[in-house]
mmCIF file of the C-alpha atoms, coordinates in Angstrom:
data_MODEL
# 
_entry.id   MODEL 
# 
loop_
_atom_site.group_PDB 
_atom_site.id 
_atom_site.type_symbol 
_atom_site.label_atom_id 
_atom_site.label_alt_id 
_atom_site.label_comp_id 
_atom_site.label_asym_id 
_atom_site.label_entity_id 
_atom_site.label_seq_id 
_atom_site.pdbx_PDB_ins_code 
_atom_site.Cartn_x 
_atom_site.Cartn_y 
_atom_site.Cartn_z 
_atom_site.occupancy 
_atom_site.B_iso_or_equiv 
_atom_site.pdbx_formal_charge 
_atom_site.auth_seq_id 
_atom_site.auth_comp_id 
_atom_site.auth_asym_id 
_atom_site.auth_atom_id 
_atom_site.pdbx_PDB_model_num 
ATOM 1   C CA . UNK A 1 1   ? 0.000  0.000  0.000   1.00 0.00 ? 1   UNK A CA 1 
ATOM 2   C CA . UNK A 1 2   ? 1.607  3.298  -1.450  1.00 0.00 ? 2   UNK A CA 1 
ATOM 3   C CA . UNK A 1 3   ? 2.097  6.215  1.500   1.00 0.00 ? 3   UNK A CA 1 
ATOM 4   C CA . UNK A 1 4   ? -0.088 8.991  1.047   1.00 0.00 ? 4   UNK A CA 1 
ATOM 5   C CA . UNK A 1 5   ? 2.124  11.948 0.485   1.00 0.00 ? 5   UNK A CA 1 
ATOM 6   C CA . UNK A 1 6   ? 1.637  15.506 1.504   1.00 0.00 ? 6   UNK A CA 1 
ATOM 7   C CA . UNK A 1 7   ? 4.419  17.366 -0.069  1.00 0.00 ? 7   UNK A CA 1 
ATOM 8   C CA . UNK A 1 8   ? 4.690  17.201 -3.645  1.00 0.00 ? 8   UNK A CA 1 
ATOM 9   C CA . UNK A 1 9   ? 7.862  15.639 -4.386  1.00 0.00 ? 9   UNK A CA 1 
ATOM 10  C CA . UNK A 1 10  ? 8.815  18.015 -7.226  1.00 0.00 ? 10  UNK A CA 1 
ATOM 11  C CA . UNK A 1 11  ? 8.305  20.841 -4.313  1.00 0.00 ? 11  UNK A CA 1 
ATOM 12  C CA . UNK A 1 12  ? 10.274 18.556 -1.595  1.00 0.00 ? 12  UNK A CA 1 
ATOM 13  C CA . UNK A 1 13  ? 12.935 18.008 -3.800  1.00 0.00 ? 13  UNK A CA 1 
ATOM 14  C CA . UNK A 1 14  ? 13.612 21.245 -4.806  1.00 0.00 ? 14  UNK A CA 1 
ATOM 15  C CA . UNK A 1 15  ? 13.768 22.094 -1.058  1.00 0.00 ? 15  UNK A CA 1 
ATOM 16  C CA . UNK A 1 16  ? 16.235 19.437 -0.653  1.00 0.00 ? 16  UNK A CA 1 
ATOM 17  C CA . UNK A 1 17  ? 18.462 20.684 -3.390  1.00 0.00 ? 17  UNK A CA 1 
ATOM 18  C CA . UNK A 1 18  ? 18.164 24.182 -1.842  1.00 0.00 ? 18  UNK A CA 1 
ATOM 19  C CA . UNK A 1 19  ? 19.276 22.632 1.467   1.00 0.00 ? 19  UNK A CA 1 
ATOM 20  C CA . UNK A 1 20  ? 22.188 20.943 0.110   1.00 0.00 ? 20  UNK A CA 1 
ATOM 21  C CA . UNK A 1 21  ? 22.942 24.290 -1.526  1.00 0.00 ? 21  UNK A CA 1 
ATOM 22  C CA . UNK A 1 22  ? 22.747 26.313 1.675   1.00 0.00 ? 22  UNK A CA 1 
ATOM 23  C CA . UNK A 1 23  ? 24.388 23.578 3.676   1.00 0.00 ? 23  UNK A CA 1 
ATOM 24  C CA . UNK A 1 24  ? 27.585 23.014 1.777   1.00 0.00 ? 24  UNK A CA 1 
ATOM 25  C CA . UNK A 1 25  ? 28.285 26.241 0.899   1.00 0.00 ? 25  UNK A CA 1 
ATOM 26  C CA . UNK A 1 26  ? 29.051 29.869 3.754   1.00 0.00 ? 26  UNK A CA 1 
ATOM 27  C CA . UNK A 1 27  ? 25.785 30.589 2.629   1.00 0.00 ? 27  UNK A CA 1 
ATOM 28  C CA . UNK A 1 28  ? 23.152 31.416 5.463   1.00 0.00 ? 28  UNK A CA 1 
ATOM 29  C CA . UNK A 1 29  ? 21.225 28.213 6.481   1.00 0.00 ? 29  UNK A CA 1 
ATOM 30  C CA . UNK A 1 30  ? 18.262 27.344 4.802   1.00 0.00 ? 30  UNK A CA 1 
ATOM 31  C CA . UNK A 1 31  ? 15.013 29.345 5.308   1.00 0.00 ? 31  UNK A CA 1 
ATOM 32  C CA . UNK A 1 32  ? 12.471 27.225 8.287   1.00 0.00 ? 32  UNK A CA 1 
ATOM 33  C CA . UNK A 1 33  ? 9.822  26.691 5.502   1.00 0.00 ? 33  UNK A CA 1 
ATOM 34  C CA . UNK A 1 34  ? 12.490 24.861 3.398   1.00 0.00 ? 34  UNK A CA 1 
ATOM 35  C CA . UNK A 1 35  ? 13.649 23.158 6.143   1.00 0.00 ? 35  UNK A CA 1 
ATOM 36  C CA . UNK A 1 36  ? 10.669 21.547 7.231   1.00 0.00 ? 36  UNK A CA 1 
ATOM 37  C CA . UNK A 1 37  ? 9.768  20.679 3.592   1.00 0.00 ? 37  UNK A CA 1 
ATOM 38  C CA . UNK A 1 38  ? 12.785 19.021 2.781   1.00 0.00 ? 38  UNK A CA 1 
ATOM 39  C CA . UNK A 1 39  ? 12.214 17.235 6.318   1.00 0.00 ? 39  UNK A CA 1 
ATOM 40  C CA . UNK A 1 40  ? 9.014  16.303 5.734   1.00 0.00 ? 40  UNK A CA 1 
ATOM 41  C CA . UNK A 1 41  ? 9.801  15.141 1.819   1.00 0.00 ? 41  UNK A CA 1 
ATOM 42  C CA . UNK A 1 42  ? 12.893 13.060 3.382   1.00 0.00 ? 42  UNK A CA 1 
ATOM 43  C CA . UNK A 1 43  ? 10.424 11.297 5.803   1.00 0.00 ? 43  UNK A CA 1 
ATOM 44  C CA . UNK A 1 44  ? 7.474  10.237 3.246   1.00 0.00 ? 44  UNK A CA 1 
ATOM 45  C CA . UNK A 1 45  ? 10.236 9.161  0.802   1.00 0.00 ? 45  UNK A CA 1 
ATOM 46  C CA . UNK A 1 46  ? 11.494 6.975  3.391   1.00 0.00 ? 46  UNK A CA 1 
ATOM 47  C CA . UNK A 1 47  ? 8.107  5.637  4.203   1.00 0.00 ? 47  UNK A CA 1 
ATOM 48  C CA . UNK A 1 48  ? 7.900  5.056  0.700   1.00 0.00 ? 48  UNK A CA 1 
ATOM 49  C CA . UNK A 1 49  ? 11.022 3.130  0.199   1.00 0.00 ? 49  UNK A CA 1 
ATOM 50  C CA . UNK A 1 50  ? 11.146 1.241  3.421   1.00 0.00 ? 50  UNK A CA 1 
ATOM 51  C CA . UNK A 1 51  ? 6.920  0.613  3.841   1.00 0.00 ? 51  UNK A CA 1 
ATOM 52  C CA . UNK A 1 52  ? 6.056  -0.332 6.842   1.00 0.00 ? 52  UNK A CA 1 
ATOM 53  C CA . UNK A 1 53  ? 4.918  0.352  11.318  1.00 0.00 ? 53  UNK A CA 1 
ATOM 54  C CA . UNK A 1 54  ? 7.465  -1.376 13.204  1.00 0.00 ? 54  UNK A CA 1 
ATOM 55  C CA . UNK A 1 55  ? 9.896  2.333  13.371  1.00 0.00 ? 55  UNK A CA 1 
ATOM 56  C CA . UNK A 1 56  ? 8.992  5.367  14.104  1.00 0.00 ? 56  UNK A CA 1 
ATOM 57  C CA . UNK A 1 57  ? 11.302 8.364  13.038  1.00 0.00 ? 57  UNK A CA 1 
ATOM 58  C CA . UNK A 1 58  ? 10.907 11.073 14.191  1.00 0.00 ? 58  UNK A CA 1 
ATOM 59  C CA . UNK A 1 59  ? 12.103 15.046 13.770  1.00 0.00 ? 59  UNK A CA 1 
ATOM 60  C CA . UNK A 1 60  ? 10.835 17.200 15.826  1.00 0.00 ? 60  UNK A CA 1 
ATOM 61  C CA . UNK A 1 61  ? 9.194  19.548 15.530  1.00 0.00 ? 61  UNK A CA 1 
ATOM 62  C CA . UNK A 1 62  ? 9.065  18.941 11.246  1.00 0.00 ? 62  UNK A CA 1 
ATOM 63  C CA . UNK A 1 63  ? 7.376  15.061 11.249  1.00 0.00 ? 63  UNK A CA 1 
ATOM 64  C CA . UNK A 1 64  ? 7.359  11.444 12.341  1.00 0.00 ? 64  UNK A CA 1 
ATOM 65  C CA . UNK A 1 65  ? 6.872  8.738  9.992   1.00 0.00 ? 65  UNK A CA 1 
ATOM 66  C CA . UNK A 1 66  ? 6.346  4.949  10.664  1.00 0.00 ? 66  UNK A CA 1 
ATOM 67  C CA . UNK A 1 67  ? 8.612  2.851  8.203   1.00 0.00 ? 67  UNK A CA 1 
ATOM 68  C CA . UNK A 1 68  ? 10.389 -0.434 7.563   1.00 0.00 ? 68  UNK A CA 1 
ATOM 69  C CA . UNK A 1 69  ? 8.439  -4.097 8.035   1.00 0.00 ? 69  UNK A CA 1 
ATOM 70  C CA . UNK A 1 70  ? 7.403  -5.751 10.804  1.00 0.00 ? 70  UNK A CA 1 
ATOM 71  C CA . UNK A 1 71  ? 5.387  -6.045 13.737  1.00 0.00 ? 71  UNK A CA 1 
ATOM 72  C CA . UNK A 1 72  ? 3.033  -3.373 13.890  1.00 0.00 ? 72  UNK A CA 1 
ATOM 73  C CA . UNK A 1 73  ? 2.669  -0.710 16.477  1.00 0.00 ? 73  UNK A CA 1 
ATOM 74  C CA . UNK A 1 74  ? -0.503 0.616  17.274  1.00 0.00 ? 74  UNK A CA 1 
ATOM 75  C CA . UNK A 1 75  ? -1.316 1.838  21.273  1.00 0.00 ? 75  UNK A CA 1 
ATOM 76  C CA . UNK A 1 76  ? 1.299  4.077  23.182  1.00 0.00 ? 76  UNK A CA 1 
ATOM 77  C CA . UNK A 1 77  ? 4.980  4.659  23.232  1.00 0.00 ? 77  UNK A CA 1 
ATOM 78  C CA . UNK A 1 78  ? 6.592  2.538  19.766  1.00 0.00 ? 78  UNK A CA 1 
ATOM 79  C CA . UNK A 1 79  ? 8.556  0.411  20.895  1.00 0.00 ? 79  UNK A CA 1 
ATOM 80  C CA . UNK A 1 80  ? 11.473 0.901  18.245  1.00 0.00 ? 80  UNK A CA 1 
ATOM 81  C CA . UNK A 1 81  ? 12.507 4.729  17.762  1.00 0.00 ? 81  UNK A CA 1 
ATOM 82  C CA . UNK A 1 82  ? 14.840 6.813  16.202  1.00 0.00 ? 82  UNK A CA 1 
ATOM 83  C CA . UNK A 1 83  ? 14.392 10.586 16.740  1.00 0.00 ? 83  UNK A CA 1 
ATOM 84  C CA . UNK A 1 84  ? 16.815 13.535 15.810  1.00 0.00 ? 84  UNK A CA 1 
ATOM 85  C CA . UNK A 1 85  ? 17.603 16.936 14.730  1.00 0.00 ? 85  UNK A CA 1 
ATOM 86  C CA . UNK A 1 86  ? 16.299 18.394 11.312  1.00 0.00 ? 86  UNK A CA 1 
ATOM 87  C CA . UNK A 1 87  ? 20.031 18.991 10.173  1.00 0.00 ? 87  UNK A CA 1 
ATOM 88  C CA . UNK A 1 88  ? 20.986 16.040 11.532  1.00 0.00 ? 88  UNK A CA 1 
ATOM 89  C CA . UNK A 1 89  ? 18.122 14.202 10.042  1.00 0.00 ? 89  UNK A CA 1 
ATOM 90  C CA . UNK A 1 90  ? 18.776 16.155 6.531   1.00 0.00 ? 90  UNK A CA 1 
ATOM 91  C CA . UNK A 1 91  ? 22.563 15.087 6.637   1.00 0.00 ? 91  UNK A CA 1 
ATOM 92  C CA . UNK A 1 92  ? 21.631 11.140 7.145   1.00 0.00 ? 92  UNK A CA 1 
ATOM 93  C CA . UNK A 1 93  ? 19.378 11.142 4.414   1.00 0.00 ? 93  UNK A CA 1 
ATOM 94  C CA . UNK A 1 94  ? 21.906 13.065 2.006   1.00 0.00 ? 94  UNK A CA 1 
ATOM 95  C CA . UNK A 1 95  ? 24.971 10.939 2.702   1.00 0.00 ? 95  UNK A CA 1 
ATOM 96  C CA . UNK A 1 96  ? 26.630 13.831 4.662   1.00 0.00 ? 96  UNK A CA 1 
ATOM 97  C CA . UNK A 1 97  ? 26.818 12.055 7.796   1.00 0.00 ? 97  UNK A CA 1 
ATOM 98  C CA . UNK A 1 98  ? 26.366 8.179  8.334   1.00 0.00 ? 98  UNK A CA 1 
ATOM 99  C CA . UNK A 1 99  ? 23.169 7.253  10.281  1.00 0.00 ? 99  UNK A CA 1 
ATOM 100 C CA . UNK A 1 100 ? 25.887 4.234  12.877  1.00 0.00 ? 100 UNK A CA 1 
ATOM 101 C CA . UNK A 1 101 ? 28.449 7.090  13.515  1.00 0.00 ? 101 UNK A CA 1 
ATOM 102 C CA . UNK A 1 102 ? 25.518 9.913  14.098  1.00 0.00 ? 102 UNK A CA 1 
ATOM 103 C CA . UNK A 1 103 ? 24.255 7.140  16.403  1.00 0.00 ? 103 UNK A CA 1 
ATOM 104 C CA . UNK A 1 104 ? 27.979 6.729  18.101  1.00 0.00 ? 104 UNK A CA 1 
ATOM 105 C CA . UNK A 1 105 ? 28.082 10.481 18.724  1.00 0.00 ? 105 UNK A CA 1 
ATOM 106 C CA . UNK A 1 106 ? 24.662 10.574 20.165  1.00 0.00 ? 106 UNK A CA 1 
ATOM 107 C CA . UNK A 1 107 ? 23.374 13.141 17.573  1.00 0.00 ? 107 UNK A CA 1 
ATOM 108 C CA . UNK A 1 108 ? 20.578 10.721 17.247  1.00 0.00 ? 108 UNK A CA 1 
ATOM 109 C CA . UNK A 1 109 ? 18.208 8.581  19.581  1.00 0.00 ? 109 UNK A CA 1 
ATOM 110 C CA . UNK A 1 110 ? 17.402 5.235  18.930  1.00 0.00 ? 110 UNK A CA 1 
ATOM 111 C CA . UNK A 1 111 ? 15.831 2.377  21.043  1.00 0.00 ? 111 UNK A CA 1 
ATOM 112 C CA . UNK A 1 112 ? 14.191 -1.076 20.212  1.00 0.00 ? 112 UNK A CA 1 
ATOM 113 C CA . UNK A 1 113 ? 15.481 -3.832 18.332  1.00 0.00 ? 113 UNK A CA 1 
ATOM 114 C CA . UNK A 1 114 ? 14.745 -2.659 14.802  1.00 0.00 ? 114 UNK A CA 1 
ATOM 115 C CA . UNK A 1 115 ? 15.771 1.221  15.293  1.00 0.00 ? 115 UNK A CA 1 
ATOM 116 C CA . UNK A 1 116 ? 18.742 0.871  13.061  1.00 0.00 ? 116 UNK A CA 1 
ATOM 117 C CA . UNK A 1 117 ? 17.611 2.153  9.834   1.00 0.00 ? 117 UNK A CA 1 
ATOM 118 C CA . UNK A 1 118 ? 21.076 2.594  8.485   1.00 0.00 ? 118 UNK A CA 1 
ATOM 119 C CA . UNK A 1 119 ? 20.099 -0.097 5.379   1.00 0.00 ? 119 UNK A CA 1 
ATOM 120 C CA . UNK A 1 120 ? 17.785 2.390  4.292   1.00 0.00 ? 120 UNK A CA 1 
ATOM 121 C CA . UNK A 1 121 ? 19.667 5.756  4.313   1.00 0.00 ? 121 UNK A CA 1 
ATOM 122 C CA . UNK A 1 122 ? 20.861 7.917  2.729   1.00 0.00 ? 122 UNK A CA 1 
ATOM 123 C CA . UNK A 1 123 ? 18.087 8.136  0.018   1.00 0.00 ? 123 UNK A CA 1 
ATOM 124 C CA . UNK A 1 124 ? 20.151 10.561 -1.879  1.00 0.00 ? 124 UNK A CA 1 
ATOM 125 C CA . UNK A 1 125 ? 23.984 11.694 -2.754  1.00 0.00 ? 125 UNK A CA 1 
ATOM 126 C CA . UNK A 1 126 ? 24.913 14.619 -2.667  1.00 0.00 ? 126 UNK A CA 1 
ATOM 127 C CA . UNK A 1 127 ? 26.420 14.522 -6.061  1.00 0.00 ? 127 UNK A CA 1 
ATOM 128 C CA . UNK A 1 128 ? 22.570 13.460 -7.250  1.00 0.00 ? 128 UNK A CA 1 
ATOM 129 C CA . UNK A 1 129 ? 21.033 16.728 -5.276  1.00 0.00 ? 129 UNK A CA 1 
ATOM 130 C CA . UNK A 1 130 ? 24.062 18.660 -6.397  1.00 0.00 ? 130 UNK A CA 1 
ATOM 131 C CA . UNK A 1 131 ? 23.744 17.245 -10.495 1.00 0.00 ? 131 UNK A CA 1 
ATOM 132 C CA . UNK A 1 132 ? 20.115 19.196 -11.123 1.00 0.00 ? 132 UNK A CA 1 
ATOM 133 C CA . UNK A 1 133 ? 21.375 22.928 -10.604 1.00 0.00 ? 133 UNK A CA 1 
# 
């Protein structure tokens, strides 16, 4: 069953190019609207890619998403979890940062036995963000 999307992904993807334009470059940081469309983009794609309930991801305060197979959470606190930063978030899913050492420096939370989703990110290069301009 496809993901019902709420950011067009012509408009999310464009916000993730912009990011990756702001974000390796002195440029100022991304505008907040950008941000939390490329967030939110980054999160249905990898609902999309990875479909599933037994993870929840979140980014606060951009989105959550529920992703990857398995058992099923429905009532109360998931028991698998992964929850960081938007920039932090933004870097995992472009390949700037790997999700295990992000993990190792505590930039990201994760509990239960199926929070690592590092066989799922990133979901883009940077050279395939950066190829488009």
């Amino acid at each position: 069953m496809a993901i019902r999307r709420r950011i067009d992904p012509v408009e999310g993807r464009n916000a993730l190019e912009m990011w990756v334009a702001h974000a390796h470059t002195d440029a100022v940081p991304a505008d907040r609207a950008t941000l939390a469309t490329a967030v939110r983009f980054t999160l249905e794609e990898l609902a999309d890619r990875a479909e599933g309930n037994s993870v929840e991801v979140r980014v606060p305060p951009f989105g959550v998403t529920q992703c990857i197979p398995g058992p099923r959470h429905t009532r109360g606190t998931p028991p698998n979890v992964v929850e960081t930063s938007a920039q932090v978030w933004l870097e995992i899913v472009t390949g700037a940062t790997d999700f295990s050492a992000a993990l190792a420096e505590g930039r990201v939370d994760a509990s239960g036995t199926r929070a690592d989703i590092g066989d799922f990110v990133p979901l883009y290069t940077r050279e395939e963000l950066e190829g488009r301009r």
